[in-house]
C-alpha atoms as one frame of an Amber mdcrd trajectory, in Angstrom:
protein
   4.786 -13.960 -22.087   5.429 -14.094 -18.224   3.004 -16.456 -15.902   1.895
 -14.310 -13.318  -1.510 -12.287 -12.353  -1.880  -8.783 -12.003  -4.450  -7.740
  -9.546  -6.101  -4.423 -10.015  -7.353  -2.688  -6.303  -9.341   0.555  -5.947
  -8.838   2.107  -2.805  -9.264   4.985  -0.724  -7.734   3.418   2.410  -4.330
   4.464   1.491  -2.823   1.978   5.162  -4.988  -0.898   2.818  -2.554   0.329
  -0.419   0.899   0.077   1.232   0.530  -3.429   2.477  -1.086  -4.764  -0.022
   0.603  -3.063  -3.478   3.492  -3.155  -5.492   2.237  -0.443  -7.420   0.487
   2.216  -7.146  -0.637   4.735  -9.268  -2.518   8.040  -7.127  -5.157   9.454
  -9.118  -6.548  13.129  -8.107  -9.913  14.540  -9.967  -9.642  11.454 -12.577
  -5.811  12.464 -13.746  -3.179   9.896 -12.657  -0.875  12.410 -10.844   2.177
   9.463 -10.053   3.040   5.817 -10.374   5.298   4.304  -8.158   6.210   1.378
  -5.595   4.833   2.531  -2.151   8.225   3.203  -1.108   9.375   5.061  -4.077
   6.181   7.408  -3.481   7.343   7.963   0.171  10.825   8.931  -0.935   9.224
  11.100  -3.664   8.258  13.617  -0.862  11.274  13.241   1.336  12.590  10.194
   3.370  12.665   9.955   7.242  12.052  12.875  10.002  12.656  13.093  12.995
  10.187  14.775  15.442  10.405  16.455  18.505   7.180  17.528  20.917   8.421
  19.565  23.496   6.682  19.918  26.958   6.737  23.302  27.127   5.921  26.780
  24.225   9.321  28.461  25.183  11.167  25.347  24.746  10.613  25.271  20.612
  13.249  28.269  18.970  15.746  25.419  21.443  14.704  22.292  19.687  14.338
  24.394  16.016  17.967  24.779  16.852  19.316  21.167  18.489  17.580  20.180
  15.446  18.869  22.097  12.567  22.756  20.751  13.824  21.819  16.920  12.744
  19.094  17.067   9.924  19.084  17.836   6.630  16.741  20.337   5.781  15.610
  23.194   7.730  13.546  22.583  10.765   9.596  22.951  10.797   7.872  23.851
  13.868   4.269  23.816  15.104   3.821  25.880  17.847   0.035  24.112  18.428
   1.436  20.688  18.477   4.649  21.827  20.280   6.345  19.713  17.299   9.835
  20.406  15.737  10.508  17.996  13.014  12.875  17.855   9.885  14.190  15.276
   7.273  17.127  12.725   8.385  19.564  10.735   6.271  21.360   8.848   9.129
  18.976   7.822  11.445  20.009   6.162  14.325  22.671   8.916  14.697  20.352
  11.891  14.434  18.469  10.393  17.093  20.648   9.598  19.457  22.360  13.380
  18.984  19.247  15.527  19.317  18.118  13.319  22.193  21.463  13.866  24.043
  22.051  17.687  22.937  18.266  18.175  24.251  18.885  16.566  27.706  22.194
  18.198  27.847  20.337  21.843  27.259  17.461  20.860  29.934  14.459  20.523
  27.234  11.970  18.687  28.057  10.532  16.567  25.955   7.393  14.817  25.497
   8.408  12.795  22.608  10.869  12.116  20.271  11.148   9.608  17.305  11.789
   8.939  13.855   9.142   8.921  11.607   8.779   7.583   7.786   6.012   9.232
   5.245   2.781   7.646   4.593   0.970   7.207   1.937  -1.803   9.844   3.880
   1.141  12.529   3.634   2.617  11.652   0.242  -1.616  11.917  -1.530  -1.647
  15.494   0.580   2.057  16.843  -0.751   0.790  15.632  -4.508  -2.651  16.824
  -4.372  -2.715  19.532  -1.942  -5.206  17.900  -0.285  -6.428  15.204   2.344
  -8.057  11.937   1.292 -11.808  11.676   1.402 -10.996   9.353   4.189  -9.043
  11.551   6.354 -11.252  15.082   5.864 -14.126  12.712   6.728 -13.147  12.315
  10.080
């Protein structure tokens, strides 16, 4: 028998979850729907993205496409946000290539980044929908 202590936490602060846990099991409408380490849950739905939010509407089929040369997937776009954004396997190089093939085309850009899953996006890709947490506010 192993000396430890197992410590069992009920939350709907899924932020609270990730720090905290080892393991976490996400429960939707009293099912358990998946078990995993925080981590493994975030690559469950897909590792890192990188996002671009363009300054200006005409500027997005431009990113779609600077995009789509360095990622891995096929680019999503939100024409509301301005935001392109797609998964990444080599970070630091997709980053550095869609930031230079976007200056190099003249698109401005309001931000650009890498960006890892959370916890918030892996309960809404499981369940289909938000947290009680997050459709509260």
């Amino acid at each position: 028998m192993a000396d430890g202590t197992t410590v069992l936490l009920t939350t709907q602060y899924l932020e609270e979850a990730d720090r905290l846990a080892s393991r976490i099991t996400v429960i939707d409408q009293g099912r358990a729907i998946a078990d995993d380490s925080p981590d493994g849950l975030k690559n469950l739905i897909g590792g890192d993205r990188i996002e671009v939010v363009v300054a200006d509407r005409s500027d997005i089929p431009r990113a779609v496409k600077v995009v789509a040369r360095v990622t891995d997937g096929e680019p999503e776009s939100d024409d509301t946000e301005l935001r392109v954004h797609a998964p990444v396997t080599d970070r630091v190089a997709a980053l550095t290539e869609v930031a230079r093939t976007l200056q190099d085309e003249g698109v401005r850009v309001e931000d650009l980044g890498l960006r890892r899953p959370s916890l918030d996006d892996v309960f809404l890709r499981l369940t289909g929908h938000r947290t009680e947490k997050e459709a509260a506010a």
